[in-house]
N, C-alpha and C positions, 0 to 999 in steps of 0.2 A: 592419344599418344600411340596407337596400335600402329605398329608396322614403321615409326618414324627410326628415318636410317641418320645417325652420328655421322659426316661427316668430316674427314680428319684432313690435314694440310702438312706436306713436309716442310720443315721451314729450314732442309738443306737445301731445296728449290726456291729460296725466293732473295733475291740476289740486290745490293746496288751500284747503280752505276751513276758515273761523273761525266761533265764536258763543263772545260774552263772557256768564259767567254771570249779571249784573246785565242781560244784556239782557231785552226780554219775549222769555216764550214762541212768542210770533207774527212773530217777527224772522227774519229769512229766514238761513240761510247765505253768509255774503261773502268774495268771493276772497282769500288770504291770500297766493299766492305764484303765477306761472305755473311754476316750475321749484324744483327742490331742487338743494344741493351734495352729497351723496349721496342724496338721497330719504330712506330708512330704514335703519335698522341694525335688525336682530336677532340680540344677542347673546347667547351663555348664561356666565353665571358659573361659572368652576371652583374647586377647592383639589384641595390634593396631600397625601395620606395616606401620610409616610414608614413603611413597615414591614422588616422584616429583608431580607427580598430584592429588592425594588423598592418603587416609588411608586405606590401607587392612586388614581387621580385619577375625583373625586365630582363631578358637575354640581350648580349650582344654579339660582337663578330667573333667568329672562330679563329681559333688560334692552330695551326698546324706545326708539328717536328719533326722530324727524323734524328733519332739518335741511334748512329748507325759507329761500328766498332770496327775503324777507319786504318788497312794496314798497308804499310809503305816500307821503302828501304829509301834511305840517307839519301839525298840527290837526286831522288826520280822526278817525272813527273805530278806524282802527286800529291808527295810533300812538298814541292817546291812551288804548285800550283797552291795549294790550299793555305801555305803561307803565304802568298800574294795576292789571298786573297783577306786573308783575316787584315794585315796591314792595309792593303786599299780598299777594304771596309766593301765589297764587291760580293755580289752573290753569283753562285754558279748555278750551272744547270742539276739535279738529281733527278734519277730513277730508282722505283723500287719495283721491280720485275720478280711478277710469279709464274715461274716456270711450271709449277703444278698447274697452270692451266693455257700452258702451251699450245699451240697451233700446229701438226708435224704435218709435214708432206706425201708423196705418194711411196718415199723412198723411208718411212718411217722417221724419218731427220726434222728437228725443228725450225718450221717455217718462221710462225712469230707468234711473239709472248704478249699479253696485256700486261700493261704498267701504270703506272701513277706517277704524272712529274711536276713539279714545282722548283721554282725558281729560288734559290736557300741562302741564306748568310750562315757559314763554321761561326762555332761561337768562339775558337781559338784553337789553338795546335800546340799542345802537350809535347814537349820534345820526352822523349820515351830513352832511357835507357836501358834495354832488355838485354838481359844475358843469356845465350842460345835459343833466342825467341823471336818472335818475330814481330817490329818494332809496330805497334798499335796504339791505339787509342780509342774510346768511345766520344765521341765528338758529339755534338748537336747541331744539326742544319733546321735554323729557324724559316720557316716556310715564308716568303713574299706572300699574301692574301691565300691562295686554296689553290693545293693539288685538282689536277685535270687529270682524268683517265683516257688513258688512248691504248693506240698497239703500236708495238716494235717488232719491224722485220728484223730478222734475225742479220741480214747485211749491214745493217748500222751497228752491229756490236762487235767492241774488238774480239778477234777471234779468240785472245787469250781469254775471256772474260768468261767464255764456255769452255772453254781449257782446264783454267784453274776450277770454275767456282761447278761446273757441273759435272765434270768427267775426272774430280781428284782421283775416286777411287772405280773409274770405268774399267772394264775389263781391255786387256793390251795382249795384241798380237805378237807375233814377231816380229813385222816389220814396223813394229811403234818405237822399238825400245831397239839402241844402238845409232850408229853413224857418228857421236863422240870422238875425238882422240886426244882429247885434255878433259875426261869428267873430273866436275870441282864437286868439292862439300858442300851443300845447300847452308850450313852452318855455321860455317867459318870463311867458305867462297873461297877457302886454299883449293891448289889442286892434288889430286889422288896420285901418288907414284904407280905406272903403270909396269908391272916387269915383262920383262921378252918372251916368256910363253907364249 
């Protein structure tokens, strides 16, 4: 055990993303959740083969989920998507992307991320009433047969998706912040009375 190095994982870098099948082809990947209630499961199915002097117990096929804690606003697309899908009984596309082990470029910028994606059925859509909060759920995407691992250029994700889930609290210049002239309440989505100074 000499010298064995702990390894650690942020799990503010590890992000999912959606793509509804009636979307186009050319539709970018968009953030599904910043966080999971357990991320994934991967289970294996058993049975028990009683014979005369014990039990032999046979594996079967695996069973994979995603329960991922699924945040939306009333009428977007991805409430509206993920109800059309639990009703047409339809599986979408998911991603679960670690950014902790990123690909960055020569400009220190991230190229592409490895992910694992599987074809899912929502197990249903919880209409949420939150009060000053932001309307969620913990959902279950029951996994089609086994997640596939691959890589994602960073060009197929909507760019909000690195926006929100990776640069919340990025450091911000001057020219990040302003060009507004109705900023609204992220909480109420009224708008701020501005005065003439």
């Amino acid at each position: 055990m000499a010298g064995l190095k702990l390894q650690t994982k942020s799990a503010d870098k590890i992000l999912y993303g959606i793509k509804f099948p009636w979307d186009d082809t050319a539709t970018l990947i968009q953030m599904l959740g910043l966080q999971a209630a357990s991320s994934t499961t991967n289970t294996r199915a058993s049975s028990a083969v009683n014979l005369k002097q014990g039990v032999v117990h046979t594996s079967g096929a695996r069973t994979e989920t995603f329960v991922v804690d699924s945040y939306w606003t009333i009428g977007d697309k991805i409430h509206d998507g993920i109800k059309k899908a639990v009703e047409k009984d339809v599986a979408v596309g998911i991603w679960r992307m670690d950014f902790n082990e990123a690909t960055l470029d020569a400009s220190g910028n991230i190229a592409s991320v490895p992910a694992e994606f599987g074809m899912a059925k929502p197990n249903g859509l919880p209409e949420t009433e939150a009060v000053n909060n932001l309307l969620h759920a913990n959902i279950t995407y029951n996994i089609d047969g086994n997640t596939q691992d691959g890589v994602l250029a960073v060009a197929e994700l909507d760019p909000q998706l690195l926006a929100d889930g990776l640069k919340m609290f990025d450091f911000a210049h001057n020219t990040d912040i302003g060009g507004s002239t109705t900023p609204t309440s992220q909480a109420t989505g009224t708008t701020t009375p501005t005065t003439g100074k």
